[in-house]
C-alpha positions in Angstrom: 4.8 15.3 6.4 4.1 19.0 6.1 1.4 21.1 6.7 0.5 21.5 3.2 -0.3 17.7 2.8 -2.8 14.9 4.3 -1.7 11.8 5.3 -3.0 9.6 2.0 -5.0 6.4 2.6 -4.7 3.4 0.5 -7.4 0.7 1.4 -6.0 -3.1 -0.5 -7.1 -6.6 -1.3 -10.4 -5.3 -2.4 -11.7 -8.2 -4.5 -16.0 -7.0 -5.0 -17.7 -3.8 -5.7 -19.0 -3.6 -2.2 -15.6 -3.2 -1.3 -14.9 -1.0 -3.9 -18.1 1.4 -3.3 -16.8 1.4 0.5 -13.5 2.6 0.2 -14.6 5.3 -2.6 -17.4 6.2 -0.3 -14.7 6.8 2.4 -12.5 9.0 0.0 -9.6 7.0 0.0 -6.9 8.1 -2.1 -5.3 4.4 -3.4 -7.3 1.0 -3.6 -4.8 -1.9 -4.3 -5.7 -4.7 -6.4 -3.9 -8.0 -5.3 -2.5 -10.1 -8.4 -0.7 -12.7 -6.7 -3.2 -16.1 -6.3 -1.4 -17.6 -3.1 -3.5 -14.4 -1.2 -6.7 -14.5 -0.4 -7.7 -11.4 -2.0 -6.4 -12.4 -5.0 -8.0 -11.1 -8.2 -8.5 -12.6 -12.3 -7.8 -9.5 -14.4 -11.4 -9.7 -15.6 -12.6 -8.7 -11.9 -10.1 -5.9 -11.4 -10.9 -4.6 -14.9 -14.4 -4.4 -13.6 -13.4 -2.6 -10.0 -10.6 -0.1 -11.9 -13.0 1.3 -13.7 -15.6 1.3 -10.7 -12.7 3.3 -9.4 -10.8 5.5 -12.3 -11.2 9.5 -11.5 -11.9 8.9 -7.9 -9.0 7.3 -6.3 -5.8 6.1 -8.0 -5.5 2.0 -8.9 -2.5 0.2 -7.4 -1.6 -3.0 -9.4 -0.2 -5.2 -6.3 2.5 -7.7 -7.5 5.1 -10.4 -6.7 7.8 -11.5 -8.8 5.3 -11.2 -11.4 6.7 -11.7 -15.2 6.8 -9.2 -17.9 4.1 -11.0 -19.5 1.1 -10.6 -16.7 2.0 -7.4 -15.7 1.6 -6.8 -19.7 -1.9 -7.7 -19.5 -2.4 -5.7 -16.5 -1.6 -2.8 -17.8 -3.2 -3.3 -21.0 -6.1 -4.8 -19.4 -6.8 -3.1 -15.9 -4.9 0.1 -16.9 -3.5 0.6 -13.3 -1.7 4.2 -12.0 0.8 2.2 -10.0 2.6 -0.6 -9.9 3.7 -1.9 -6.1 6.5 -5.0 -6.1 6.0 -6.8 -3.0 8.5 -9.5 -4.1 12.1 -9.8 -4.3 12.4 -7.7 -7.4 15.8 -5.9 -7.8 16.8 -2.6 -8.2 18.2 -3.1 -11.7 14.2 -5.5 -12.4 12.3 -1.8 -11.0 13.8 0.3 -13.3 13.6 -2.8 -16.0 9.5 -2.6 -15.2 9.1 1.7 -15.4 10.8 1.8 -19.0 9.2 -0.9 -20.1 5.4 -0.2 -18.9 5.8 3.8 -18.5 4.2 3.4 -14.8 5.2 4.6 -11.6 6.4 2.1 -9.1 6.1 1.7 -5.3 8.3 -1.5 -3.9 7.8 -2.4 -0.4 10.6 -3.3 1.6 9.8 -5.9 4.6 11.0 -4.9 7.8 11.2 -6.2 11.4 15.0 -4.8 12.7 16.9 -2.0 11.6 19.0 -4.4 9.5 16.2 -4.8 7.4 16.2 -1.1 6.2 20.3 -1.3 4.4 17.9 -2.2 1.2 16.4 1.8 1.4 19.3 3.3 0.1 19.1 1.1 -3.3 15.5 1.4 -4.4 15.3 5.1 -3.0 16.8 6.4 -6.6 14.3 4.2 -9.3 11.3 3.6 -7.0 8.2 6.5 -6.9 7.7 5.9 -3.9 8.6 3.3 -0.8 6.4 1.1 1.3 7.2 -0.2 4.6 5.5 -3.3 5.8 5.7 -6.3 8.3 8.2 -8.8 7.5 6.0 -12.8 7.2 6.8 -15.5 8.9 9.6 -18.0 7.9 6.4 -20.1 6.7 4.2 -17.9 4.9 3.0 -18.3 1.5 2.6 -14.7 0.8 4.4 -11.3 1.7 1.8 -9.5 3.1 -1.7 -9.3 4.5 -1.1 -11.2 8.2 -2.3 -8.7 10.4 1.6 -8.4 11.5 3.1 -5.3 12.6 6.7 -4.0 13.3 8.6 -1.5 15.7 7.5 1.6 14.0 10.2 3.7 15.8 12.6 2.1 13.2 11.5 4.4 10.8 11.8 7.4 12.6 15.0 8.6 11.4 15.0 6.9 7.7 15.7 9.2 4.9 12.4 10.7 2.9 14.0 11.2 -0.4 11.0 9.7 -1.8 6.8 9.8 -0.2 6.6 6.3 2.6 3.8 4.5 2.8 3.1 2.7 6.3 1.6 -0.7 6.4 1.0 -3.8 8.2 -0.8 -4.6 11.0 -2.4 -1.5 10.6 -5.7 -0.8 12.4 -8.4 1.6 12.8 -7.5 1.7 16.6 -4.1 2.0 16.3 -3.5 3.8 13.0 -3.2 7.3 15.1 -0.1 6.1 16.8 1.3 4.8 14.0 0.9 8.3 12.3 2.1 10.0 15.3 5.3 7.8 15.4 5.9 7.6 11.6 4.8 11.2 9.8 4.1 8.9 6.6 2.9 9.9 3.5 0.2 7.4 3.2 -0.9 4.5 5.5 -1.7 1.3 3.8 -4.4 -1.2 5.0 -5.9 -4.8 3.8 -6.6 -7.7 7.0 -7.1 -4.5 9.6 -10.8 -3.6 7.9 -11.8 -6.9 7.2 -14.3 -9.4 8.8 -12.2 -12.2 7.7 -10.0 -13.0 4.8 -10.3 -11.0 2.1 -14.0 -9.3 3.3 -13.8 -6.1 4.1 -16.4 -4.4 6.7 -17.5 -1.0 5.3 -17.6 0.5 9.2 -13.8 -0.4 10.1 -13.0 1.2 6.3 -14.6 4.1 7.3 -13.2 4.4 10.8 -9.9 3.7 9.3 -10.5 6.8 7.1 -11.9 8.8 9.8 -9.4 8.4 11.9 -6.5 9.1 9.8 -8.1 12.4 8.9 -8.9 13.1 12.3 -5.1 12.2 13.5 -3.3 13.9 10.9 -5.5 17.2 11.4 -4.6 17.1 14.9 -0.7 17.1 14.3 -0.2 18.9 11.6 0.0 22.3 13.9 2.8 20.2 15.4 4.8 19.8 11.6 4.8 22.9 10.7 8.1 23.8 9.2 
């Protein structure tokens, strides 16, 4: 992170146009629309057509996917007409750059971590990704990849490479996204279960504490960054 540049907010899972109105409201730079129906923010392409376009010109679009096939990602595009794709599966290197020739879109795949171990996997999507997203490895027993609330060591990523912009997520909250800033120097912090009332409702005051307090966080180190 350099002094030229904010750290970017991306607000996900929003499934209504409260939601929507709330995290545009807050200036948010990315809202994420979930397209995976195991999650409990899970969208029909008819609804996020509806909240794209709520959203088009004022923050970018983020089609969130896992494993999906050529064919509904095909619709999304058409349909929802999405500025980024994010891969929260177990999509390969060789299937990312498959997806950005294909459907001319940038790409953001998220790599799960919870030990050091789990970071080997940079080094391979760092050349065809956009850009990288860090999140909280599930549980053995989850149905889904992402959205538990779960956070990792964030001192892992302290020394990672930055050949291409990170995004910080899981478990990420408006009380402790300054730390995570302050550890991390991200380019964007990532949030769905941490400004919600429950499962896939999000709570228009923790969006715009999350918002506030990212601003307020990154202002305050940025002296610090200078290069």
């Amino acid at each position: 992170m350099s002094s030229k540049s904010m750290v970017e907010i991306k607000i996900c899972g929003i499934k209504d146009l409260a939601a929507m109105d709330a995290a545009l409201n807050a200036r948010v730079n990315f809202v994420g629309l979930v397209f995976f129906p195991a999650s409990p923010r899970a969208v029909t392409l008819v609804e996020a057509a509806k909240l794209a376009e709520r959203a088009r010109g004022r923050a970018l679009v983020t089609a969130l996917l896992v494993d999906a096939d050529d064919a509904l990602i095909g619709d999304i595009v058409a349909q929802v007409k999405p500025d980024l794709l994010q891969l929260h599966g177990k999509e390969s290197a060789e299937r990312v750059m498959a997806l950005r020739a294909r459907f001319g879109k940038p790409v953001m795949k998220a790599i799960a971590v919870e030990c050091a171990e789990d970071l080997r996997s940079l080094a391979v999507y760092e050349s065809v990704v956009d850009r990288i997203l860090f999140d909280a490895k599930s549980p053995e027993d989850a149905s889904r990849p992402g959205g538990h609330g779960r956070s990792f060591d964030w001192k892992l990523l302290s020394k990672v490479s930055r050949k291409k912009p990170i995004m910080l997520s899981g478990g990420l909250t408006p009380e402790n996204v300054a730390e995570a800033i302050r550890i991390v120097c991200p380019d964007a912090v990532d949030v769905s279960s941490g400004v919600e009332r429950s499962p896939g409702k999000k709570d228009p005051e923790k969006i715009n504490a999350f918002a506030a307090n990212v601003r307020a966080t990154t202002t305050h180190i940025l002296p610090e960054n200078v290069s």
